[in-house]
DONU-390965 format. One record per residue (C-alpha): y, x, z; residue in three letters. Coordinates in pm, 1 decimal, padded with zeros to 6 digits. Layout:
<atom <Y, X, Z>, ALA>
...
END
This chain:
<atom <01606.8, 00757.1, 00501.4>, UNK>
<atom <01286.9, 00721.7, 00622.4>, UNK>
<atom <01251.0, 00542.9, 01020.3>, UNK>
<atom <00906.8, 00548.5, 01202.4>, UNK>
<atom <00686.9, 00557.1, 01486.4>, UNK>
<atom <00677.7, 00775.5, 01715.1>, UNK>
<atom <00370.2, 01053.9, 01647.7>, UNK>
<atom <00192.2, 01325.1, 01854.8>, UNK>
<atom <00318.0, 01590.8, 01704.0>, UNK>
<atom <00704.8, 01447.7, 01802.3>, UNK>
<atom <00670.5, 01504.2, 02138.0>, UNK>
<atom <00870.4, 01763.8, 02154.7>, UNK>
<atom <01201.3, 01630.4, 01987.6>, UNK>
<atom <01143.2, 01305.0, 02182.2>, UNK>
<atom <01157.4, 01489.0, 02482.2>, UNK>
<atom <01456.9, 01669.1, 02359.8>, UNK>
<atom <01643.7, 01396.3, 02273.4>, UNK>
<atom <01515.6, 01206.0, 02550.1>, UNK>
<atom <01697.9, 01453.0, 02808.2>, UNK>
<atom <02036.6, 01485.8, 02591.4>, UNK>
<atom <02056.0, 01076.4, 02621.4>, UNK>
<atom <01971.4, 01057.6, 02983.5>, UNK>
<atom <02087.9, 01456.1, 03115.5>, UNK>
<atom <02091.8, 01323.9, 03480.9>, UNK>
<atom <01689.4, 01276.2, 03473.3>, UNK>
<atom <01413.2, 01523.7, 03558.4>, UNK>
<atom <01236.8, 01649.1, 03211.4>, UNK>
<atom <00922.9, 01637.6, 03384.4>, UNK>
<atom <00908.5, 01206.5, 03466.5>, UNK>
<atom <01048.7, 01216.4, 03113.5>, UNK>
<atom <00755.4, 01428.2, 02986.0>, UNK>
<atom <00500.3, 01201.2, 03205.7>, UNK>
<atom <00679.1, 00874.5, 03030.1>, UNK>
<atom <00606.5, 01013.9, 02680.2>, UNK>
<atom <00256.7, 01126.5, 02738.8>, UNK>
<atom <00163.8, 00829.7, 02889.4>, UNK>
<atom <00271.5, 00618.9, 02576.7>, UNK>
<atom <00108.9, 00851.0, 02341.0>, UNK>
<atom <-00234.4, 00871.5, 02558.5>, UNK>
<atom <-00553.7, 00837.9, 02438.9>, UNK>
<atom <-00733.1, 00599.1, 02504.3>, UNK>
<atom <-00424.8, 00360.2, 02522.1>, UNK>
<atom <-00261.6, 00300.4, 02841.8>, UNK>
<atom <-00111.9, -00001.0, 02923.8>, UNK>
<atom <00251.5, -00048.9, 02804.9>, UNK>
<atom <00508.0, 00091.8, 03004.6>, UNK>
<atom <00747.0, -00179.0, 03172.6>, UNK>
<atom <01085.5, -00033.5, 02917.9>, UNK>
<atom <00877.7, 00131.4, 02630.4>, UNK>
<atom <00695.2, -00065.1, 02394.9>, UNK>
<atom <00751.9, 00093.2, 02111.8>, UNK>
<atom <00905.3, 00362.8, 01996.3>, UNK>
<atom <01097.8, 00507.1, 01617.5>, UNK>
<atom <01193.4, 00804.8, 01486.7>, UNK>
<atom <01436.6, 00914.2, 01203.9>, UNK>
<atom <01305.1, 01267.0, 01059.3>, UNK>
<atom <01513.0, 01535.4, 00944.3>, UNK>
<atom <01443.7, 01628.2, 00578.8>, UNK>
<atom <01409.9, 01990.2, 00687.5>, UNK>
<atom <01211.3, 01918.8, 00991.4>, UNK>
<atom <01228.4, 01803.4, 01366.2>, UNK>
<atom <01381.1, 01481.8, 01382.8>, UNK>
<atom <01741.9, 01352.0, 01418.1>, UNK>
<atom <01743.7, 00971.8, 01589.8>, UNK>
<atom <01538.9, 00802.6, 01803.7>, UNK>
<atom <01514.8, 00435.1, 01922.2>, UNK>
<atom <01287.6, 00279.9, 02211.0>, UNK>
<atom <01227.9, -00078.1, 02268.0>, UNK>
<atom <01034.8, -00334.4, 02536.9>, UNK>
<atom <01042.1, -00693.0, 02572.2>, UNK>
<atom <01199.2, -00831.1, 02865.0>, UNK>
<atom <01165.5, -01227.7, 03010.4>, UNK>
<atom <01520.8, -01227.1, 03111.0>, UNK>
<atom <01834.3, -01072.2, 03009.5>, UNK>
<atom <02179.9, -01170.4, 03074.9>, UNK>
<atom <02370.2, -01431.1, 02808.8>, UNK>
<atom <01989.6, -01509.8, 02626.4>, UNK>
<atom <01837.7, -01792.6, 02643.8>, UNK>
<atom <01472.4, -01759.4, 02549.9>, UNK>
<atom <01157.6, -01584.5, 02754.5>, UNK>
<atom <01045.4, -01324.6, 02490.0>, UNK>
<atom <01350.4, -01075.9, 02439.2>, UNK>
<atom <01331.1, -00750.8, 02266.6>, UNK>
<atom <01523.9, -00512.7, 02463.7>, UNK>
<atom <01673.7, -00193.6, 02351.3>, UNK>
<atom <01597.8, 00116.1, 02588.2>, UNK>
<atom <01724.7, 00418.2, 02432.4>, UNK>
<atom <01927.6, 00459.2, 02175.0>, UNK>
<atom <02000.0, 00795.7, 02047.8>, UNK>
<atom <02087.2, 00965.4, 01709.4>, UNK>
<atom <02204.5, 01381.3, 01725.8>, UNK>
<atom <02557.9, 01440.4, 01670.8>, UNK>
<atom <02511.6, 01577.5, 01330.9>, UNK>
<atom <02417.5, 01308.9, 01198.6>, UNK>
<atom <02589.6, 01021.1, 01325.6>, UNK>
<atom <02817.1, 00813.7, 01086.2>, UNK>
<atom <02527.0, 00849.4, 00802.8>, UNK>
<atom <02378.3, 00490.4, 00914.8>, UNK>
<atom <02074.2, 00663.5, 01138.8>, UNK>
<atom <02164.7, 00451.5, 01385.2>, UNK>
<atom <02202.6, 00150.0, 01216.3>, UNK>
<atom <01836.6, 00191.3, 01035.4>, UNK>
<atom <01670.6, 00244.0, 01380.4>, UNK>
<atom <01851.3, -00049.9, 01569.0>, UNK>
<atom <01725.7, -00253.7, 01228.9>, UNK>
<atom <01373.9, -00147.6, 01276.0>, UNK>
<atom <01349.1, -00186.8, 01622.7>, UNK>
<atom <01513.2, -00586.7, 01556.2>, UNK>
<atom <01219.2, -00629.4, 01267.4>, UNK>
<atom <00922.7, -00518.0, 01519.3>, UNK>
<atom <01095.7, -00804.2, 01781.0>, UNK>
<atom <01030.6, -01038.0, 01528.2>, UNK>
<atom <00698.7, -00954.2, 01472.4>, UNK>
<atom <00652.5, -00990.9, 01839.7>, UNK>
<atom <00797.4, -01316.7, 01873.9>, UNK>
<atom <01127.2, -01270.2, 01975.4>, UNK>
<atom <01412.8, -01471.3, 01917.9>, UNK>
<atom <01665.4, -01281.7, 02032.7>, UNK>
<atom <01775.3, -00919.8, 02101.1>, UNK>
<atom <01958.3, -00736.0, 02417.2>, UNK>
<atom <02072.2, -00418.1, 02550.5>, UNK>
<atom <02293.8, -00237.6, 02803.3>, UNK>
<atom <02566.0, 00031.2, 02863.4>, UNK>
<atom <02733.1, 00198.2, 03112.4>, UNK>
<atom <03086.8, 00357.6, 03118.8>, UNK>
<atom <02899.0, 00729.7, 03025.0>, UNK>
<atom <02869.5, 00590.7, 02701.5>, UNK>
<atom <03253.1, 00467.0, 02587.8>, UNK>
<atom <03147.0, 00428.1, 02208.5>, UNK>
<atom <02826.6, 00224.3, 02279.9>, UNK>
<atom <03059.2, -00143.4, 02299.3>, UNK>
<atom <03189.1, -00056.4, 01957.9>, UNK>
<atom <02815.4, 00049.1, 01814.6>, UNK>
<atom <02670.5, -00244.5, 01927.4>, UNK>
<atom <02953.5, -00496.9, 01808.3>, UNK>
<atom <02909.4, -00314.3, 01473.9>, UNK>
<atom <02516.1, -00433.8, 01441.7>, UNK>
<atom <02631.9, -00817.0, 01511.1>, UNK>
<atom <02566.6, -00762.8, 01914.3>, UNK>
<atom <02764.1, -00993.1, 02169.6>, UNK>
<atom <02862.5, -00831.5, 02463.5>, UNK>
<atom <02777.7, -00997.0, 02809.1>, UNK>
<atom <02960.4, -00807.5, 03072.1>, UNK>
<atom <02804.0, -00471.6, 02978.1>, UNK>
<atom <02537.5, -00636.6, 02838.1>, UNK>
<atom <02481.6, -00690.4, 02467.1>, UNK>
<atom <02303.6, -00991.8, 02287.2>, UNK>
<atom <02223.1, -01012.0, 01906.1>, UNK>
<atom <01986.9, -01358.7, 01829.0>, UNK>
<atom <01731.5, -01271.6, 01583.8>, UNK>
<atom <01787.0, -01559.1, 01268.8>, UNK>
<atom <01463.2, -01510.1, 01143.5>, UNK>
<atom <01178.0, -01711.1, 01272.2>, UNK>
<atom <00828.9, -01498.7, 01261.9>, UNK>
<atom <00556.1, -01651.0, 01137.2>, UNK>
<atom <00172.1, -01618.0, 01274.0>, UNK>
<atom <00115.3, -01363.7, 01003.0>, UNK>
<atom <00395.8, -01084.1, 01097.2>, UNK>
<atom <00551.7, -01139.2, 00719.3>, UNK>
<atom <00912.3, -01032.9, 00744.0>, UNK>
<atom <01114.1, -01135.1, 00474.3>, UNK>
<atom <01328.7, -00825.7, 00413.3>, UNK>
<atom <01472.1, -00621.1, 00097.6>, UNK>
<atom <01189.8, -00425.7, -00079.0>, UNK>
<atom <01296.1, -00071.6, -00146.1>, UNK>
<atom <01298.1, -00033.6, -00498.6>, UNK>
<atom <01119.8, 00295.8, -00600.4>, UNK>
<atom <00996.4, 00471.9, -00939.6>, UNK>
<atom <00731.2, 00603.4, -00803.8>, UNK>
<atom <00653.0, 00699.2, -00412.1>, UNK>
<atom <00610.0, 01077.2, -00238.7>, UNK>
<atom <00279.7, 01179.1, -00196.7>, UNK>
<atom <00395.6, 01289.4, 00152.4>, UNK>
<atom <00492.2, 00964.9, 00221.9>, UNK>
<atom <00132.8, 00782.0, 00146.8>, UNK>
<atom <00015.3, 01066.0, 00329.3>, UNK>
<atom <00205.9, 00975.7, 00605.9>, UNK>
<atom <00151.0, 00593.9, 00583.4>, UNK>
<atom <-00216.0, 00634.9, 00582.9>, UNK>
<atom <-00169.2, 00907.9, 00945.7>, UNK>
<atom <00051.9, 00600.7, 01104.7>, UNK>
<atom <-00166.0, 00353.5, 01009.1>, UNK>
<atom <-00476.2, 00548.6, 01179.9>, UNK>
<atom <-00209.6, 00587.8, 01512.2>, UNK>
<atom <-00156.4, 00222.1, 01496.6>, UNK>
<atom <-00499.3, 00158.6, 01511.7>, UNK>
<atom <-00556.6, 00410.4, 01794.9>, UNK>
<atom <-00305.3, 00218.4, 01999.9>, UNK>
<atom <-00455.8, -00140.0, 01900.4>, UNK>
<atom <-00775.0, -00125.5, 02128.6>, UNK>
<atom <-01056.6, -00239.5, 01912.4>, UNK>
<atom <-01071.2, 00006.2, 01599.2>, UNK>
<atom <-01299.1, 00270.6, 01566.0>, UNK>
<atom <-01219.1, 00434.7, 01241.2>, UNK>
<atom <-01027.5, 00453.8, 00919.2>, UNK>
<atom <-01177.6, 00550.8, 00596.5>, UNK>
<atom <-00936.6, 00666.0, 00298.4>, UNK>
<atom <-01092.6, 00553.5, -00055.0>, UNK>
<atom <-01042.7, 00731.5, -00362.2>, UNK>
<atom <-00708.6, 00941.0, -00430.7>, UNK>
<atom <-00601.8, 00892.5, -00050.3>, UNK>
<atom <-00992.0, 01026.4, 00038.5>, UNK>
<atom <-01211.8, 01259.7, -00127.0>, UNK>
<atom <-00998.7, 01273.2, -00431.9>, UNK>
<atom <-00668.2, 01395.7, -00304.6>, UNK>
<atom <-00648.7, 01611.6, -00614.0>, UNK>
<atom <-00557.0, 01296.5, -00814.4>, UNK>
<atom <-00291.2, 01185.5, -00597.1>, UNK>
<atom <00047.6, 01128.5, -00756.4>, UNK>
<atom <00382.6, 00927.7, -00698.9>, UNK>
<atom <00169.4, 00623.6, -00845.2>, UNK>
<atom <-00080.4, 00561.8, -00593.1>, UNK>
<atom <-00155.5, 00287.8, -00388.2>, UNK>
<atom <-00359.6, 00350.2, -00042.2>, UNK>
<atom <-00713.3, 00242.3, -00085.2>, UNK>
<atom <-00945.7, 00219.0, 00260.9>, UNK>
<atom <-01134.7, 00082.7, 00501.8>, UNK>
<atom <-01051.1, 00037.0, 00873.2>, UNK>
<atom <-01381.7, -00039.8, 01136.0>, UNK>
<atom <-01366.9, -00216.9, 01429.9>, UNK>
<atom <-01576.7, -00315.6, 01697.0>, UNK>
<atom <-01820.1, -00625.2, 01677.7>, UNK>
<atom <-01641.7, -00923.7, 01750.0>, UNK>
<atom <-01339.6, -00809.2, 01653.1>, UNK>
<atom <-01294.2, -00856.0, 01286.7>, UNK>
<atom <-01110.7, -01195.7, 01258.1>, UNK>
<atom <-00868.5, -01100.3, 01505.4>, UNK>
<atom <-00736.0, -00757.4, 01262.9>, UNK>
<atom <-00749.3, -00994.8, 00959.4>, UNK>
<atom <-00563.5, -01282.9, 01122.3>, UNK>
<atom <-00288.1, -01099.6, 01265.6>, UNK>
<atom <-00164.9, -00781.8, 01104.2>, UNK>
<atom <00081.5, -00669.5, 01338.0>, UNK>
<atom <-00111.7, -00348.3, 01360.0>, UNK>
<atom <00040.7, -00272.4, 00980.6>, UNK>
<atom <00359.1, -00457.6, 01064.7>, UNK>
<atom <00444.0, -00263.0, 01321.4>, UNK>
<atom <00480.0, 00016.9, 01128.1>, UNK>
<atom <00689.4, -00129.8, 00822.1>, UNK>
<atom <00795.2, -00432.9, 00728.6>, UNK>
<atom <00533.0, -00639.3, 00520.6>, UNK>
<atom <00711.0, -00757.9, 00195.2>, UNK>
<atom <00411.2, -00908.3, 00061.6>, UNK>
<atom <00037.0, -00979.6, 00126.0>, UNK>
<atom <-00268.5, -01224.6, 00018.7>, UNK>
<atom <-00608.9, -01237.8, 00099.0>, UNK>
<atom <-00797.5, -01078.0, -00193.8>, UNK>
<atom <-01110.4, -01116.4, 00002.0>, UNK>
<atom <-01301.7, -01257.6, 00260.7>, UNK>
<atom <-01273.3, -00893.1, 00459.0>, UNK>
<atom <-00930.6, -00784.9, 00327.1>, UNK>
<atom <-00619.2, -00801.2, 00203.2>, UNK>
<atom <-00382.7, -00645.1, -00079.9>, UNK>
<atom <-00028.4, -00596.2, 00046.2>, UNK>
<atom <00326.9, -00418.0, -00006.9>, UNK>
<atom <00494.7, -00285.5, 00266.9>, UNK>
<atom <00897.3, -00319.8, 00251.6>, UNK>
<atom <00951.4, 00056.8, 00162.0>, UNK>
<atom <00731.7, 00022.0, -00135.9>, UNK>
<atom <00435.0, 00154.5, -00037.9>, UNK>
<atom <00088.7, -00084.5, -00167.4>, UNK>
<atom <-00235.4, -00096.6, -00033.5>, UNK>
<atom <-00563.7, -00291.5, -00046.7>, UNK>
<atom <-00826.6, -00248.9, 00181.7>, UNK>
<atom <-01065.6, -00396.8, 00406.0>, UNK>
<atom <-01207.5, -00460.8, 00733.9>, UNK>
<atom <-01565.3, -00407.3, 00862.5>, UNK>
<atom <-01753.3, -00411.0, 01171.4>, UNK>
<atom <-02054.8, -00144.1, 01190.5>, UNK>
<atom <-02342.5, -00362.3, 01087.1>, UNK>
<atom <-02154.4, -00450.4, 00805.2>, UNK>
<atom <-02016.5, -00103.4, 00654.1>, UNK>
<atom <-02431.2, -00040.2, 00632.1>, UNK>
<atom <-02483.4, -00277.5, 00350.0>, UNK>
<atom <-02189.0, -00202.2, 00193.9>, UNK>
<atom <-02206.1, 00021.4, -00148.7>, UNK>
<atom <-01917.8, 00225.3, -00167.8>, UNK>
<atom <-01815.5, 00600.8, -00320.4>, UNK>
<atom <-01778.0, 00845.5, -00024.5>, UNK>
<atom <-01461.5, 00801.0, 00158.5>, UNK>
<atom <-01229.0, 01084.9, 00405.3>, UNK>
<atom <-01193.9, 01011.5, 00749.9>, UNK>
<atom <-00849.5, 00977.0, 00800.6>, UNK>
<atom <-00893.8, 00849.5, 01213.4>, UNK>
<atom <-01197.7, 00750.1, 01420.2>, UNK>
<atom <-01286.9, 00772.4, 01804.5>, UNK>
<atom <-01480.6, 01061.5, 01978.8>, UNK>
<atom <-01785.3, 00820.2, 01956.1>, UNK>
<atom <-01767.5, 00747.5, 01610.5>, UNK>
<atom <-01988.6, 01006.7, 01386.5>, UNK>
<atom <-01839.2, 01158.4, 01102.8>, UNK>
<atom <-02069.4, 00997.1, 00869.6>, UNK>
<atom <-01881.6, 00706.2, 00874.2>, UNK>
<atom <-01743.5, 00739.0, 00576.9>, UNK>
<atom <-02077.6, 00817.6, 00404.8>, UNK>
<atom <-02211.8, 00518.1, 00220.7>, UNK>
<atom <-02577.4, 00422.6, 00347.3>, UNK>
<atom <-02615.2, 00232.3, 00031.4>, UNK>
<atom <-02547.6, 00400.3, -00300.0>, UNK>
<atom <-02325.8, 00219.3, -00552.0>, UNK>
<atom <-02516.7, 00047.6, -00822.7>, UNK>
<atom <-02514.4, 00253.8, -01159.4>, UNK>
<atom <-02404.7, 00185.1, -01450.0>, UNK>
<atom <-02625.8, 00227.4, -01780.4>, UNK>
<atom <-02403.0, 00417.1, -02019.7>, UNK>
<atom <-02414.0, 00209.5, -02357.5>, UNK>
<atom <-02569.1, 00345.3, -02672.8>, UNK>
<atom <-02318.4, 00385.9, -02991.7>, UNK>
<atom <-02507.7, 00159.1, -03187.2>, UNK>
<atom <-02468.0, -00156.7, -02943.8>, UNK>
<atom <-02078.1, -00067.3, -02877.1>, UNK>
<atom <-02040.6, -00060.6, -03216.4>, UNK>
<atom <-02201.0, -00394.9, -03257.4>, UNK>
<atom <-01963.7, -00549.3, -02970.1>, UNK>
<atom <-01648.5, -00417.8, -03175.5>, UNK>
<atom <-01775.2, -00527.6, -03495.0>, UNK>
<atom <-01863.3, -00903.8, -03367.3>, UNK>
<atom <-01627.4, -00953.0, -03113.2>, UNK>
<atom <-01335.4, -00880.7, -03432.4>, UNK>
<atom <-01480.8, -01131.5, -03646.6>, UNK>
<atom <-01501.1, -01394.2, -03403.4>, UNK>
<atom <-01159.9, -01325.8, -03284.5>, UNK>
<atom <-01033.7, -01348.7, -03652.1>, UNK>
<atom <-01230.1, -01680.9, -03674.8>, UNK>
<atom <-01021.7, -01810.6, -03334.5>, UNK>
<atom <-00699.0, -01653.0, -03497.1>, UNK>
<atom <-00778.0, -01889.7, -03778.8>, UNK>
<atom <-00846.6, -02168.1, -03580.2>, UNK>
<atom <-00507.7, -02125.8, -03471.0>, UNK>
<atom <-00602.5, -02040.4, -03124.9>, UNK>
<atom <-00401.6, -01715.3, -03070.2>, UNK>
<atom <-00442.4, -01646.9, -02742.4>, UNK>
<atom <-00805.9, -01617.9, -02737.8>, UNK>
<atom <-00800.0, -01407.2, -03069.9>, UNK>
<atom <-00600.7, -01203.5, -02847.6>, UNK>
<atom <-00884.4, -01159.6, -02621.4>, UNK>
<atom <-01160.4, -01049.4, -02839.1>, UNK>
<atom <-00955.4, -00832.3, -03042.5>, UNK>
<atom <-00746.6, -00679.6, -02818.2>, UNK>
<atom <-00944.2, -00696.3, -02515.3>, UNK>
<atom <-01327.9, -00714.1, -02556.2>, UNK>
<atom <-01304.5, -00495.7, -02865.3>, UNK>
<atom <-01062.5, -00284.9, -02701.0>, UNK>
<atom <-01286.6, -00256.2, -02402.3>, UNK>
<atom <-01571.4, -00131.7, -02655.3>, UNK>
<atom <-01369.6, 00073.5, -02828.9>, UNK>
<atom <-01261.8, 00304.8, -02520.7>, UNK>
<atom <-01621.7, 00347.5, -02426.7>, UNK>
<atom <-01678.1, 00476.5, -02799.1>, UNK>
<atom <-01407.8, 00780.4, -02721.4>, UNK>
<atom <-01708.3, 01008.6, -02545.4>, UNK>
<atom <-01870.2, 00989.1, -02933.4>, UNK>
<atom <-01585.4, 01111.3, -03094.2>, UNK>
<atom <-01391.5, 01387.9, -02854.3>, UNK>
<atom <-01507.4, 01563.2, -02591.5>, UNK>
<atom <-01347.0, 01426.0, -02262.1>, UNK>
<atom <-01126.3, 01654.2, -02104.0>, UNK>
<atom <-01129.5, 01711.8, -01734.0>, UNK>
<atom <-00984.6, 01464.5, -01557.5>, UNK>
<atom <-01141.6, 01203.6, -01284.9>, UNK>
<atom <-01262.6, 00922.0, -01479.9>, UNK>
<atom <-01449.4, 00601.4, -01297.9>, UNK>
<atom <-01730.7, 00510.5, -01413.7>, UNK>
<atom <-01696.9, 00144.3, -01351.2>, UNK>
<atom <-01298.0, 00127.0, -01515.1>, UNK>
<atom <-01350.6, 00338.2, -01875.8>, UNK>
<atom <-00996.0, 00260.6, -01934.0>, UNK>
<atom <-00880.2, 00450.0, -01623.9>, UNK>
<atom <-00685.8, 00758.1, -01723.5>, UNK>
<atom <-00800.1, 00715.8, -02072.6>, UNK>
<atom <-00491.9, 00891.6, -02251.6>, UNK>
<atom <-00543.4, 01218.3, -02028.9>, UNK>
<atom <-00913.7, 01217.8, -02084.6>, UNK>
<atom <-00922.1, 01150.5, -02470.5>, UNK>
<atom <-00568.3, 01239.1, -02594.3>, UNK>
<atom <-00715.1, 01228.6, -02945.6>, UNK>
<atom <-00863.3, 00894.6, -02944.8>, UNK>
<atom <-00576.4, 00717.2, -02725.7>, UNK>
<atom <-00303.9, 00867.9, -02981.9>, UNK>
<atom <-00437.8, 00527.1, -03184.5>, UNK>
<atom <-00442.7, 00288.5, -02915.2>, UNK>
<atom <-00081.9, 00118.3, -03019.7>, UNK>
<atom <-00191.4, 00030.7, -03388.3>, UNK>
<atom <-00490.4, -00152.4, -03182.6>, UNK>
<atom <-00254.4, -00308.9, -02967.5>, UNK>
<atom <-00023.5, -00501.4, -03154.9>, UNK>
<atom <00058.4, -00823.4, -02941.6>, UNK>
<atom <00001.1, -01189.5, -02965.1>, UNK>
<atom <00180.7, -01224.5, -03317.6>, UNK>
<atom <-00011.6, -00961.3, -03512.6>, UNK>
<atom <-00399.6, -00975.6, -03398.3>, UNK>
<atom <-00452.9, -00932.2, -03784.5>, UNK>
<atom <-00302.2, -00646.4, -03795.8>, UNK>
<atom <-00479.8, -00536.7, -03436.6>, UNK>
<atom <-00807.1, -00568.8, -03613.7>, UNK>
<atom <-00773.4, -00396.9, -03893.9>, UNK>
<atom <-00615.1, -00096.4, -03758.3>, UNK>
<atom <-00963.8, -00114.1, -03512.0>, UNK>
<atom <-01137.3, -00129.8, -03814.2>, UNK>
<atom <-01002.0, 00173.8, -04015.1>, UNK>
<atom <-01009.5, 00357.4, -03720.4>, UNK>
<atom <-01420.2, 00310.2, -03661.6>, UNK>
<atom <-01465.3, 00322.6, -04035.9>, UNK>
<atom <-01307.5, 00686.6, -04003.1>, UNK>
<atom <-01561.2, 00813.1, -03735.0>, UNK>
<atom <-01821.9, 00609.7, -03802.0>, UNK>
<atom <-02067.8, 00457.5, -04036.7>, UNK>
<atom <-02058.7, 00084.3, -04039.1>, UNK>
<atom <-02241.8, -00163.6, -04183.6>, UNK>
<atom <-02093.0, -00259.6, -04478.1>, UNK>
<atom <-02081.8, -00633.2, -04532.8>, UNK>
<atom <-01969.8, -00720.5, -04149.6>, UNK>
<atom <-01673.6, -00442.9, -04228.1>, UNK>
<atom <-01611.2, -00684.9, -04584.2>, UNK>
<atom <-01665.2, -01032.6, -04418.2>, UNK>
<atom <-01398.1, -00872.3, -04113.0>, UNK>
<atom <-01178.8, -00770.1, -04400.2>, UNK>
<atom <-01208.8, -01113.5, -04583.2>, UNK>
<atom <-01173.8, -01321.8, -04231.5>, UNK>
<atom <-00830.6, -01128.3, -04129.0>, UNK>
<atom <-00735.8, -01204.8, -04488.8>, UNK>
<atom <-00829.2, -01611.4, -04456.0>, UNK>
<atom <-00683.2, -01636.6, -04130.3>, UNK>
<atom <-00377.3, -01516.0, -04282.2>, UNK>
<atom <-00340.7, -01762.8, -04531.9>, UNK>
<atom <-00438.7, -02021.8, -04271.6>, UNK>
<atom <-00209.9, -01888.3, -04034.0>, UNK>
<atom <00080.1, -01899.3, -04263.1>, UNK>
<atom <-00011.6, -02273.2, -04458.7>, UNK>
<atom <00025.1, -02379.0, -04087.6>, UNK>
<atom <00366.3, -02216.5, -04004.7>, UNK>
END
């Protein structure tokens, strides 16, 4: 079940389920209320809608919707910064499946995030079920007045600790439509003035599968920076933050509660010009902004492509010297220069024996897609790979494996051969 923000193209159903909640209203002052939420520029907040979440139909059109405000006062609560529940709707075809539950939940989570303590609502005697509903969802009723406290204090950094949706993998649709909300978000947050997608959410879509994360860049205007960084509520808003850490000075990598991950960064103009980077997709920007934006001015540094004589050489050297730490006894870096550095080598050494096939490879991470670009090569990759107990073994199976594409040079292949046998005996006097 999948609960969200309210988006252009929803006006429609909102308005619809707007007038079956409240049929005593005129359409049109319901119309004005919606349009003036989902204006561009942003208006200021209306006085009883602050935000506002949706619950989509799988077929189409949408089935629930929730709006929310924060009030100063409300009857029974005792704090100053209340989230307040407007509207509460879900279609009669699909109550009793927990849609109204999920959007009650969400609407409590983006309180929090706001700094409220405690939750309210209202009835009236139209609605005979609502005391029931809200009793169900922990509320307190207060004449007809309902008052839930919120048990979970927010913290500066909008982190709500909530259940992470475990997933196998995520719908493409579904990044899609992360990426779309988070350019809305930023629309309605005053100081952005574009978002970039990076790699297989921008120019790459074609390699976007249920295992991507959301890669991009979001611009904002000069002076502005530090304030997106320090306070994320602009992602928060949207879902639940599970998890997040600084990876940088401009950015962050973080989880969202439904599963979806991302890593990206902030920039102001000035910046994004020094900045090499492969061209991104303009997912959102303002009128003012060209599209260019997501054009690097500075072109990413390249990358020499290394002769087969010197990756041979790194392979070679780097499994003798491993073998000599494996003696040594120290395991864990044998580890590394057999089954890392050598490794590392040793994928770059695929484009002289197959012919890649044609998938998107980067240039910068060889090992990237590696078993759908060289099927051939990769079909060896678990004899090379054989853990922390059997580096040995690791290194020999990398050295049968060159010795059967390439020529080597002879006594480094016999003093390999007569190390992995020494370290053997070491390794097994000392056990």
């Amino acid at each position: 079940m999948i609960i969200r923000p309210v988006q252009l193209d929803d006006v429609s159903e909102w308005l619809r389920m707007r007038v079956a909640l409240w049929p005593d209203t005129d359409p049109d002052e319901e119309a004005n209320e919606i349009a003036h939420f989902l204006a561009v520029p942003p208006r200021p907040p209306l006085p009883t809608l602050h935000a506002a979440f949706v619950c989509p139909r799988p077929d189409g059109g949408l089935c629930g919707l929730v709006e929310v405000s924060i009030h100063h006062t409300a009857p029974g609560c005792e704090t100053d910064r209340i989230g307040y529940l407007e509207a509460w709707y879900v279609d009669p075809d699909w109550r009793g499946r927990g849609v109204g539950r999920a959007l009650v939940e969400r609407t409590e989570t983006w309180a929090k995030a706001e700094g409220c303590l405690e939750m309210a609502s209202d009835t009236n005697p139209s609605y005979p079920l609502s005391p029931q509903a809200h009793a169900a969802l922990g509320y307190e009723e207060t004449e007809r007045y309902f008052r839930k406290e919120l048990m979970d204090t927010p913290t500066s950094e909008d982190k709500i600790d909530v259940p992470l949706k475990q997933v196998e993998g995520m719908e493409t649709e579904l990044l899609l439509t992360r990426l779309d909300e988070i350019g809305q978000s930023l629309e309605r947050s005053h100081h952005a003035l574009a978002l970039i997608g990076l790699g297989s959410v921008g120019v790459e879509l074609e390699r976007l599968d249920a295992y991507s994360d959301l890669d991009f860049f979001v611009i904002v205007e000069p002076g502005y920076k530090r304030a997106y960084l320090n306070d994320l509520h602009w992602l928060s808003a949207i879902n639940p933050i599970a998890y997040h850490f600084p990876n940088t000075e401009d950015g962050y990598k973080l989880l969202f509660a439904d599963g979806i991950f991302c890593e990206f960064a902030l920039f102001e103009p000035e910046e994004l010009l020094g900045i090499p980077f492969a061209a991104g997709r303009v997912v959102w920007k303002q009128p003012q902004v060209p599209e260019t934006i997501s054009q690097p001015r500075q072109p990413q540094p390249t990358r020499r492509k290394p002769d087969q004589e010197w990756l041979l050489g790194e392979v070679l050297t780097n499994l003798y010297v491993g073998l000599a730490r494996e003696g040594r006894g120290e395991r864990l870096s044998a580890l590394r220069f057999i089954q890392g550095y050598a490794v590392d080598r040793l994928v770059e050494l695929a484009d002289f024996i197959e012919t890649a096939q044609p998938v998107f490879g980067d240039p910068f991470a060889p090992e990237r897609r590696f078993e759908q670009r060289y099927k051939m090569t990769a079909s060896h990759a678990a004899a090379w790979l054989q853990g922390y107990e059997r580096n040995k073994e690791s290194a020999l199976a990398i050295l049968s494996f060159l010795e059967q594409h390439f020529p080597l040079n002879q006594p480094m292949c016999e003093a390999i051969k007569s190390m992995a046998l020494h370290s053997r005996i070491v390794t097994d006097n000392v056990s």
